[in-house]
C-alpha positions as CSV (number, residue, x, y, z in Angstrom):
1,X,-11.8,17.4,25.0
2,X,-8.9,15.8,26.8
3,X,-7.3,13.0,24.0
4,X,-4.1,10.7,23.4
5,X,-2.5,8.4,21.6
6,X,-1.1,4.9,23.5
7,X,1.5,2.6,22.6
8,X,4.7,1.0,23.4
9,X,6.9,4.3,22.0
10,X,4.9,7.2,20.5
11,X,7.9,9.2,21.1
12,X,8.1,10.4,17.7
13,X,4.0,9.7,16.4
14,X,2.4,12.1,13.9
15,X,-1.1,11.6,15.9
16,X,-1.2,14.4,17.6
17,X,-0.2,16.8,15.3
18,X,-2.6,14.9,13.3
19,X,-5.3,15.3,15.7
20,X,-4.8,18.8,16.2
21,X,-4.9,20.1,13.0
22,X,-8.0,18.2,12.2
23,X,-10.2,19.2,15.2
24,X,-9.1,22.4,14.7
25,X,-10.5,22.6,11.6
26,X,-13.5,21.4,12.0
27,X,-14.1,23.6,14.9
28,X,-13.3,21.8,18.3
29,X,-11.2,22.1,20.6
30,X,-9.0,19.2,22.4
31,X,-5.7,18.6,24.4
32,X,-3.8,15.9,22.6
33,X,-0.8,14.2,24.1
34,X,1.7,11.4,23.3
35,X,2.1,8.6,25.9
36,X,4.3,5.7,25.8
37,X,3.3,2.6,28.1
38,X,6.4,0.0,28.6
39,X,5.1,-3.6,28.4
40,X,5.2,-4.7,31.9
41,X,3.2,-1.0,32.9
42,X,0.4,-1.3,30.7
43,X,-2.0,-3.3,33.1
44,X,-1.6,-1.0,36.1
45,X,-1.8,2.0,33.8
46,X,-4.5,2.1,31.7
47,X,-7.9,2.4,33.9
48,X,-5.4,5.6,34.9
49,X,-5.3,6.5,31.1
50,X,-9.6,5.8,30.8
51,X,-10.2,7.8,33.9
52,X,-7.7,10.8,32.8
53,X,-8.7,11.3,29.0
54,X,-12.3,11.4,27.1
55,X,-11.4,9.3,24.4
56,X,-7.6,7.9,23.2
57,X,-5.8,6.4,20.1
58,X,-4.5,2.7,20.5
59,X,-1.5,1.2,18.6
60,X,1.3,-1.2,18.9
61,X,1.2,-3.4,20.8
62,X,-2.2,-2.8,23.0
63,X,-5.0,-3.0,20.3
64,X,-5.6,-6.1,21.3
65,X,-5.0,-6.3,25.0
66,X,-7.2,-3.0,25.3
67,X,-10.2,-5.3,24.5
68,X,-10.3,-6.3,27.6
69,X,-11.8,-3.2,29.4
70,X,-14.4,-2.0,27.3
71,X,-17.8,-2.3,27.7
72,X,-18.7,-2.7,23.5
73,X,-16.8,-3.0,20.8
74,X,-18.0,-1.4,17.9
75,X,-18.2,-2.3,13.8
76,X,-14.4,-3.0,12.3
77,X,-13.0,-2.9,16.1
78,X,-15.5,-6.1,16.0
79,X,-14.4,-7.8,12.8
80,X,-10.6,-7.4,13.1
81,X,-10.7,-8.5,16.6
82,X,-8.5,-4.9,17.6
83,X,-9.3,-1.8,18.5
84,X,-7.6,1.8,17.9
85,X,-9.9,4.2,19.1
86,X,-11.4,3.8,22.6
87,X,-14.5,6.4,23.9
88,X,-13.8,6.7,27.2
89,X,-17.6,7.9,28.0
90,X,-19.3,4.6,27.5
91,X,-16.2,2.4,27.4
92,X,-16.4,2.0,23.5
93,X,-13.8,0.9,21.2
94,X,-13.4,1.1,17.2
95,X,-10.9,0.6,14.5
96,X,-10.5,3.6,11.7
97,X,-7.7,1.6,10.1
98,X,-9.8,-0.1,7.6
99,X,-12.1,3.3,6.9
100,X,-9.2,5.3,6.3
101,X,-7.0,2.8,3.8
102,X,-10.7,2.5,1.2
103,X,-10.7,6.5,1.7
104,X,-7.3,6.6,0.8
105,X,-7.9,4.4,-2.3
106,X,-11.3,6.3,-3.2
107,X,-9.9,9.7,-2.6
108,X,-6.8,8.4,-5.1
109,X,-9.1,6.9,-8.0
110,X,-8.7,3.7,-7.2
111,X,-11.9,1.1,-7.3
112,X,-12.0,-2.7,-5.6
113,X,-15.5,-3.8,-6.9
114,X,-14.0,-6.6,-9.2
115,X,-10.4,-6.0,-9.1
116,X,-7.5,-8.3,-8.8
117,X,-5.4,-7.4,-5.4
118,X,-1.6,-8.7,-4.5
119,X,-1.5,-8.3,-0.4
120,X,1.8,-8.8,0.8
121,X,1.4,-9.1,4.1
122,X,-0.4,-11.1,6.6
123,X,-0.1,-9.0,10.1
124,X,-2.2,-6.2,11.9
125,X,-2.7,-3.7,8.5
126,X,-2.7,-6.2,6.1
127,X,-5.7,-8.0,8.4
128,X,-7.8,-5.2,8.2
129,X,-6.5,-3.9,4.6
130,X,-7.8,-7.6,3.7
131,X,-11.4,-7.9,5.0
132,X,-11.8,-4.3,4.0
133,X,-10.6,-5.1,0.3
134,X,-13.1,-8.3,0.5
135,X,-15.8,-6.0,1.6
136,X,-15.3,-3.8,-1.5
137,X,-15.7,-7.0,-3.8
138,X,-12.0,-7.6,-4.7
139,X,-10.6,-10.8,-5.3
140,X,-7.7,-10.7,-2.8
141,X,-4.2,-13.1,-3.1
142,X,-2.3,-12.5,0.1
143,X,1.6,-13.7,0.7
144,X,3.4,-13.4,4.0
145,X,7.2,-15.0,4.6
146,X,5.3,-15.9,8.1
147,X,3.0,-18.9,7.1
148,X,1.2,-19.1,10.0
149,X,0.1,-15.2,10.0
150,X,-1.1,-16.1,6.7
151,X,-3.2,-19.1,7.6
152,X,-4.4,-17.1,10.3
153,X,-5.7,-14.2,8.1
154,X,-7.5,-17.5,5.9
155,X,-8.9,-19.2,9.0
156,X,-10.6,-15.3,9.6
157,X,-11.4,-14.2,6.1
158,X,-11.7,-17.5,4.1
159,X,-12.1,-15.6,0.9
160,X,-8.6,-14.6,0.8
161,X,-6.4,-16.6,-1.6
162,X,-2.9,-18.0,0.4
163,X,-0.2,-17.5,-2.7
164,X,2.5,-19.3,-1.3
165,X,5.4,-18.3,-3.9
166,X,5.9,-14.4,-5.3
167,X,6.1,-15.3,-9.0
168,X,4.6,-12.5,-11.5
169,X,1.0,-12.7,-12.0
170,X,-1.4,-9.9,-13.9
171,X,-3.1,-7.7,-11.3
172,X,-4.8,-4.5,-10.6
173,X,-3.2,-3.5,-7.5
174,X,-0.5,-4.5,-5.8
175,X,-0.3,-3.6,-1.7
176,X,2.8,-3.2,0.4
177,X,1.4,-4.2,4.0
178,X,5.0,-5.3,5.6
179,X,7.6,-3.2,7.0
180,X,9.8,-3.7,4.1
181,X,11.4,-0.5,3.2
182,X,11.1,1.4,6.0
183,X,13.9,1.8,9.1
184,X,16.8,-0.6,8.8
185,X,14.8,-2.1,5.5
186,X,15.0,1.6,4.0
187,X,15.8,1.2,0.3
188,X,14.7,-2.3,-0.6
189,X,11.7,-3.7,-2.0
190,X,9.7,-6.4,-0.9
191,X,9.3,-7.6,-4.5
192,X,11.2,-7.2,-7.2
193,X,10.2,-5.2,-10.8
194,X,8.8,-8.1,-12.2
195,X,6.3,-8.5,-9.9
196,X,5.2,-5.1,-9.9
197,X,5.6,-4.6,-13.9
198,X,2.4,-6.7,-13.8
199,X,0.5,-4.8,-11.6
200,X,-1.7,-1.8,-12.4
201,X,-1.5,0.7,-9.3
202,X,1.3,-0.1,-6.5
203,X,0.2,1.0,-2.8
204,X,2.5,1.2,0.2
205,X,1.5,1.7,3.6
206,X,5.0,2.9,4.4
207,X,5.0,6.9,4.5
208,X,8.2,7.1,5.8
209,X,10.3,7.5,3.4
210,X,7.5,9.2,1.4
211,X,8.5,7.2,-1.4
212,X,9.8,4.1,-0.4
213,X,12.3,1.9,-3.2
214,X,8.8,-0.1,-3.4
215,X,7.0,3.0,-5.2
216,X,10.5,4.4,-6.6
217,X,10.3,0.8,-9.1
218,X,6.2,1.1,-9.5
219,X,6.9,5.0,-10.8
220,X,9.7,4.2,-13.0
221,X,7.2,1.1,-14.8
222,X,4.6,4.1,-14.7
223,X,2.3,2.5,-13.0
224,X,0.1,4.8,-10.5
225,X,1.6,4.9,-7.1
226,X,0.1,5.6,-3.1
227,X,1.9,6.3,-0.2
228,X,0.4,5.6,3.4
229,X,0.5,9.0,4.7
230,X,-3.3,9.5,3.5
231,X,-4.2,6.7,5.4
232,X,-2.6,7.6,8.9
233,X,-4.5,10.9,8.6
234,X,-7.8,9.8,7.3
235,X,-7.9,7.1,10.6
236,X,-7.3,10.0,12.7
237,X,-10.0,11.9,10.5
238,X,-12.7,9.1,11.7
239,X,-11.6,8.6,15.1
240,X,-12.1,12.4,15.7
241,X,-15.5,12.0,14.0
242,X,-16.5,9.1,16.4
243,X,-15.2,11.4,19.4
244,X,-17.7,14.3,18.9
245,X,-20.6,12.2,17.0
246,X,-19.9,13.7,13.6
247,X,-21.1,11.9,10.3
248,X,-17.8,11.6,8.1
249,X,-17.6,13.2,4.7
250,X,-15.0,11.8,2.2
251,X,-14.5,15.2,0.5
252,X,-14.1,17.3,3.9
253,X,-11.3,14.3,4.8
254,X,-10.1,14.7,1.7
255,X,-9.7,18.9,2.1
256,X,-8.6,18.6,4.9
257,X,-5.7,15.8,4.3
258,X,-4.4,18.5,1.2
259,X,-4.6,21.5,3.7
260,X,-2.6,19.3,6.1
261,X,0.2,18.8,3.3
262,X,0.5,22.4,2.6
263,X,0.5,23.0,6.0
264,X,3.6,20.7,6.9
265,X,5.4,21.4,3.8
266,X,5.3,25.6,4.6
């Protein structure tokens, strides 16, 4: 099977190593490349992309402005209004996004039913981290410096609480959905200790640096701490499930994610 991943610069994406190394192991065999789609190209470029590839990965900036030329749009895809996996068969899109962050949580321990959640962040992952936490029966607070992404996220998921200050407040987990602490923002925290001193598990979506200053404050409180990296792979996991029809299984994602580590660390 003949597969990609599409975005603005996926120059130096983990996908298709990703990819790779999952169909691999669970015995199929695909082509996987990288391609990077200026702005201004992607209209005249991607009914070339749906007629050269099977199936493809979406992500910044066209999850959206794929939309427009598929036929269906399936499940999450649906309720988050983007899409990051596309079937080019039928013209179907999906989103893994939210599957593979409540893997990542399960697969780590950590139960929503009931809890207390501390979102920060409004934008694309904290969207779909949000709904998917609401799913799960958490009681979610959400902050974002951007108002208006925030009200947005409330006018869309109305059981989201807007917390419009950071002040520290008891909660179960606390969730890093910005880009704080990654690139230019490497080594600072979004919140400070006493926020996180109150919280019972901290999550980061960054997994570059593996452990961002974020987790380096929420280890030092002792507090149990999750990088992103699970989630990345277990979004790939489902989207290669969705290409060849495969029912997911949390513990051959979850083998398969620890192989993976081994694998990159040898």
């Amino acid at each position: 099977m003949k597969l990609a991943v599409i975005g603005k610069d996926v120059s130096r994406s983990d996908s298709p190593k990703m990819h790779t190394f999952i169909a691999r192991n669970m015995g199929n065999d695909i082509t996987y490349e990288a391609v990077s789609i200026p702005e201004d190209e992607f209209e005249s470029r991607i009914d070339g992309i749906i007629s050269r590839y099977e199936g493809f990965n979406v992500t910044i900036p066209y999850k959206l402005s794929v939309m427009s030329r598929l036929k269906s749009v399936e499940g999450d895809a649906a309720l988050f209004g983007a899409v990051n996996t596309v079937k080019c068969s039928d013209l179907s899109g999906y989103n893994t996004d939210g599957l593979g962050f409540m893997l990542m949580l399960r697969n780590n321990g950590i139960k929503v039913g009931g809890k207390k959640v501390f979102l920060l962040g409004a934008g694309g992952a904290g969207r779909a981290v949000a709904r998917k936490l609401v799913q799960g029966g958490a009681t979610v607070g959400v902050y974002d410096r951007n108002t208006d992404s925030a009200l947005s996220l409330k006018k869309d998921c109305p059981q989201v609480e807007i917390i419009e200050n950071v002040t520290p407040a008891d909660c179960d987990i606390i969730i890093n959905a910005t880009g704080v602490g990654m690139h230019k923002s490497e080594g600072i925290s979004p919140v400070g200790e006493d926020v996180i001193a109150r919280a019972k598990a901290a999550v980061d979506l960054i997994y570059v640096p593996a452990k961002s200053r974020f987790l380096q404050i929420a280890e030092q409180l002792g507090k149990q701490t999750v990088n992103g990296q699970a989630m990345l792979f277990y979004q790939a996991y489902y989207a290669e499930c969705i290409y060849f029809d495969v029912q997911p299984d949390d513990g051959q994602a979850k083998q398969l994610f620890e192989k993976y580590l081994k694998e990159i660390k040898a």
